[in-house]
Backbone bond lengths (Angstrom), bond angles and torsions (degrees), N, CA, C in turn:
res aa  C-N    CA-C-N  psi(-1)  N-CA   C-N-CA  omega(-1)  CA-C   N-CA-C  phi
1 X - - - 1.438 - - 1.530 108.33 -
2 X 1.172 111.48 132.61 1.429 118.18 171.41 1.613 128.75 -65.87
3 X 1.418 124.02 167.44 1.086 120.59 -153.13 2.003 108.50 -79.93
4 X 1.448 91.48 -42.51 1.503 96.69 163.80 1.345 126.53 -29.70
5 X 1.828 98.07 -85.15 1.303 116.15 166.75 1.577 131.51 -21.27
6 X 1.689 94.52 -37.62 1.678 96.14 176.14 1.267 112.86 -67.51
7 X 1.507 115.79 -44.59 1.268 122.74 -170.40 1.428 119.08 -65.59
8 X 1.519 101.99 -32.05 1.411 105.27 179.34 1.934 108.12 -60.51
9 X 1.178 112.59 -41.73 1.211 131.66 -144.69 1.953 86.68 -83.77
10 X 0.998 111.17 -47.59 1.197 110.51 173.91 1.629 123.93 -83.12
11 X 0.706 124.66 21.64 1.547 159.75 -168.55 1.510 109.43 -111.20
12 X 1.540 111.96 -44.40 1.576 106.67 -152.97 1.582 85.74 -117.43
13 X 1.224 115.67 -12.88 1.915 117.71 178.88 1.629 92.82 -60.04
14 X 1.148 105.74 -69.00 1.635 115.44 -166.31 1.669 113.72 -17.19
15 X 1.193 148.19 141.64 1.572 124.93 154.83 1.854 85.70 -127.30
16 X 1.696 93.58 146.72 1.315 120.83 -168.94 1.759 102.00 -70.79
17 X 1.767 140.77 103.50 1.225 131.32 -129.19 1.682 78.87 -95.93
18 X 1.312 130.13 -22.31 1.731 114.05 -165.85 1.120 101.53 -83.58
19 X 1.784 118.57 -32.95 1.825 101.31 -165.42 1.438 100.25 -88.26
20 X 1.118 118.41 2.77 1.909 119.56 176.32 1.020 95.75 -71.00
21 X 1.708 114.18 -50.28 1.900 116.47 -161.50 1.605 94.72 -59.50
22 X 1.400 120.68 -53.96 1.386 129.69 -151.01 1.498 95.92 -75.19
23 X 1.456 125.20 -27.12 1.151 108.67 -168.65 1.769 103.48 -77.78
24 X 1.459 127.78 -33.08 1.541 159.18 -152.39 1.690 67.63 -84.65
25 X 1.242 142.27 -109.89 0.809 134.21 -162.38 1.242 157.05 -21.07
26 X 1.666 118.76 -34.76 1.227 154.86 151.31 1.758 98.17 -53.42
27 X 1.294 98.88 -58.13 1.408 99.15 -172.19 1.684 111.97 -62.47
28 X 1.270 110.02 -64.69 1.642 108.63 172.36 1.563 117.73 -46.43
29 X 1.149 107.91 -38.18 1.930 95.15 176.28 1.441 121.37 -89.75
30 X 1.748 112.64 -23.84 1.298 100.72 153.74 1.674 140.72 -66.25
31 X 1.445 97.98 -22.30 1.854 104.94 164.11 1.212 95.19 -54.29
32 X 1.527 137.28 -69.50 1.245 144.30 -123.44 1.624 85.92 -85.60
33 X 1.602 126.70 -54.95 1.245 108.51 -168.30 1.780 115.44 -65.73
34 X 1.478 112.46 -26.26 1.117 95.18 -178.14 1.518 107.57 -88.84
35 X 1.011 124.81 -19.71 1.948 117.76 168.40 1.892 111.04 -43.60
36 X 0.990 93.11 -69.57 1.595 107.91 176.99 1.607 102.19 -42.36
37 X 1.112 130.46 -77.18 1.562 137.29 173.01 1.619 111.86 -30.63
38 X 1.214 110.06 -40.70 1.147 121.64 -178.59 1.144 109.84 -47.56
39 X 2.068 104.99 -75.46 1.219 108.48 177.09 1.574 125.99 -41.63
40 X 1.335 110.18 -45.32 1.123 115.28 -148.23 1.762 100.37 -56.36
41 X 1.594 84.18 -38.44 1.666 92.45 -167.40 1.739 111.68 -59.35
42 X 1.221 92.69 -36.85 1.899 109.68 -177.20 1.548 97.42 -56.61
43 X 0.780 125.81 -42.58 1.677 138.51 -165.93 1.309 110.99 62.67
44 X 1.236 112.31 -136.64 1.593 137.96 178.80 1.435 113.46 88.46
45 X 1.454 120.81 -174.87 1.296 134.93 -160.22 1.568 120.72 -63.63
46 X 1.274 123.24 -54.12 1.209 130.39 151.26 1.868 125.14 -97.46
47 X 1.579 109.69 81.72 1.646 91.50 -170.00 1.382 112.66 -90.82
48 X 1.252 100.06 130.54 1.841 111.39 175.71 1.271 102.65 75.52
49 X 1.321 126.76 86.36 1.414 111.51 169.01 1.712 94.17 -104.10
50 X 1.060 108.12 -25.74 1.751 86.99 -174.21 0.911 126.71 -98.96
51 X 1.619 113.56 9.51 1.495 126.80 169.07 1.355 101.21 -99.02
52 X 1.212 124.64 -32.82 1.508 130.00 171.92 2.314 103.25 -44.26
53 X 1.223 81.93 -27.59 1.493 85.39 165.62 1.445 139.22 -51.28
54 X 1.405 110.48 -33.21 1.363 123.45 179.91 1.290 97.11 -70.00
55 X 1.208 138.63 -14.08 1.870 117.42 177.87 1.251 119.52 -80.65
56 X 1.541 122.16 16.65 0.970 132.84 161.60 1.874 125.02 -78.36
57 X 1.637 100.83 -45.24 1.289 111.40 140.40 1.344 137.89 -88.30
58 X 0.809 120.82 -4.29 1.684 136.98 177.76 1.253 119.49 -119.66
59 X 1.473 112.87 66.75 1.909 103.69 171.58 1.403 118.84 -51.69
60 X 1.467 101.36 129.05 1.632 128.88 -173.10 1.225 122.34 74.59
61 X 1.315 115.80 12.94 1.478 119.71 163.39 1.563 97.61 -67.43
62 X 1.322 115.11 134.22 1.649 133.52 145.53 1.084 118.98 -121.47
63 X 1.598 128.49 157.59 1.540 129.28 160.56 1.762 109.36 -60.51
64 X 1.140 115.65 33.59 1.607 119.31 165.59 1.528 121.49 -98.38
65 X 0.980 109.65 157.67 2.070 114.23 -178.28 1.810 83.33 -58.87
66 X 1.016 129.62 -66.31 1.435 119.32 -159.09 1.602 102.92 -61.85
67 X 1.261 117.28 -18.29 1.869 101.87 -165.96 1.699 81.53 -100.48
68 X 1.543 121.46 -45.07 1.835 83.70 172.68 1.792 125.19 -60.78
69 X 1.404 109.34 -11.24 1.471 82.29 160.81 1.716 130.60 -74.09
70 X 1.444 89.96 -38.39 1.807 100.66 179.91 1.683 96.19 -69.86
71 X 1.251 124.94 16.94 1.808 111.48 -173.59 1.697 91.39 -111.01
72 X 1.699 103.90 -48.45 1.687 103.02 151.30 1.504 134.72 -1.99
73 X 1.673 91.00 -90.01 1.581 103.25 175.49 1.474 111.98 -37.37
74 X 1.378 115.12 -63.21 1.371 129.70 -167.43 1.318 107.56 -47.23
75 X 1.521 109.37 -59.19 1.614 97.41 -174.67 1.235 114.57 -106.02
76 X 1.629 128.86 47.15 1.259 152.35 99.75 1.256 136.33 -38.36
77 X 1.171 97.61 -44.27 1.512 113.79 175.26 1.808 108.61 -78.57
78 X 1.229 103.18 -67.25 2.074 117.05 152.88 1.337 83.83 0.44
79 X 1.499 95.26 -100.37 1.315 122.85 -164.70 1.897 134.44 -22.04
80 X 1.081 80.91 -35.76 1.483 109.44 -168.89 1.796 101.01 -89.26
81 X 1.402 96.05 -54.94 1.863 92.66 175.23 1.972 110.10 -71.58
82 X 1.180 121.40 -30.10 1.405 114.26 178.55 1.930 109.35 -65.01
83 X 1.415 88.99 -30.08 1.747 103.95 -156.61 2.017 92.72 -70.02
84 X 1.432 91.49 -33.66 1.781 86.10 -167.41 1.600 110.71 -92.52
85 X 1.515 124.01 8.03 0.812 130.63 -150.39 1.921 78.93 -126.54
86 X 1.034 141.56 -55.62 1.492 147.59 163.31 1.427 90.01 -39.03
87 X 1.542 110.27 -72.78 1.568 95.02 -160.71 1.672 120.11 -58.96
88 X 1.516 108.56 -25.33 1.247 97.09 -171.68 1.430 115.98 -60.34
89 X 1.631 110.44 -47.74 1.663 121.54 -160.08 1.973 100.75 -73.14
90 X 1.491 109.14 -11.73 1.460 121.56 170.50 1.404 110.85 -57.81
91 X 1.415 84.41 -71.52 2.082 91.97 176.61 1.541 111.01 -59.27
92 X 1.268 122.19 -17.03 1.825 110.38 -175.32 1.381 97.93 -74.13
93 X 1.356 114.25 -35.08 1.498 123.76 -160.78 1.232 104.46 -68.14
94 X 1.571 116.39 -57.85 1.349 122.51 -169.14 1.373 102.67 -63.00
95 X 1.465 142.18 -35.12 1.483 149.72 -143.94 1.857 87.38 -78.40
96 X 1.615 109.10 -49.17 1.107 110.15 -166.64 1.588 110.83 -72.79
97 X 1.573 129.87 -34.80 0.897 106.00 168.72 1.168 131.49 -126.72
98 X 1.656 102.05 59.70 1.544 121.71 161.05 1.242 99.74 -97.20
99 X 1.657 130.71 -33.10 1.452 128.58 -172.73 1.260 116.72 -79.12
100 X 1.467 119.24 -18.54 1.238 137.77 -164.25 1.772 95.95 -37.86
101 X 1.641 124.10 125.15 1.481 105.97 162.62 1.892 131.99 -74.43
102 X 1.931 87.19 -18.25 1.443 99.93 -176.12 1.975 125.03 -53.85
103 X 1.610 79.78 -18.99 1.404 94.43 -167.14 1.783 114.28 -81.93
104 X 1.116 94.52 -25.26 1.221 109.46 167.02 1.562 143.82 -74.17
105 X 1.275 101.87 -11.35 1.481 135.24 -169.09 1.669 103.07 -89.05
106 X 1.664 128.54 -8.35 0.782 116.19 -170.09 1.728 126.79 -89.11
């Protein structure tokens, strides 16, 4: 294999570990803000009781427009620590078997 090729190849293994977190993140607090909204909008007699759950881990989360924003942050933050924590053990993985020599032997 040529010298390019390697580089290319090792180039595209890499994944960028902050915009994974940020992307993981965006994603987890936007479910959460629009779930909550959801309900709220749906209404009825008891709304969200089992999402009303997360204020057990999430101080000041409520099924309210203001506690899905503060539910946001939170699983922004989630998001962001799972996302960099995926990406990291991603890139160890890939590092190991982009170097691999076996692979090369073929």
């Amino acid at each position: 294999m040529n010298s390019e090729q390697e580089q290319i190849e090792r180039a595209v293994v890499v994944l960028n570990v902050k915009l994974f977190g940020i992307l993981l993140g965006f994603l987890f607090g936007g479910l959460l803000f629009l779930a909550t909204n959801f309900l709220i909008l749906k209404g009825g007699e008891h709304v969200g009781v089992h999402l009303a759950l997360l204020s057990v881990f999430f101080p000041g989360y409520r099924v309210t427009f203001v506690g899905s924003i503060v539910g946001f942050f939170y699983m922004f933050l989630l998001g962001c620590m799972v996302g960099i924590v995926i990406g990291l053990v991603y890139n160890k993985i890939a590092k190991v078997s982009a170097y691999n020599p076996a692979r090369d032997s073929r």
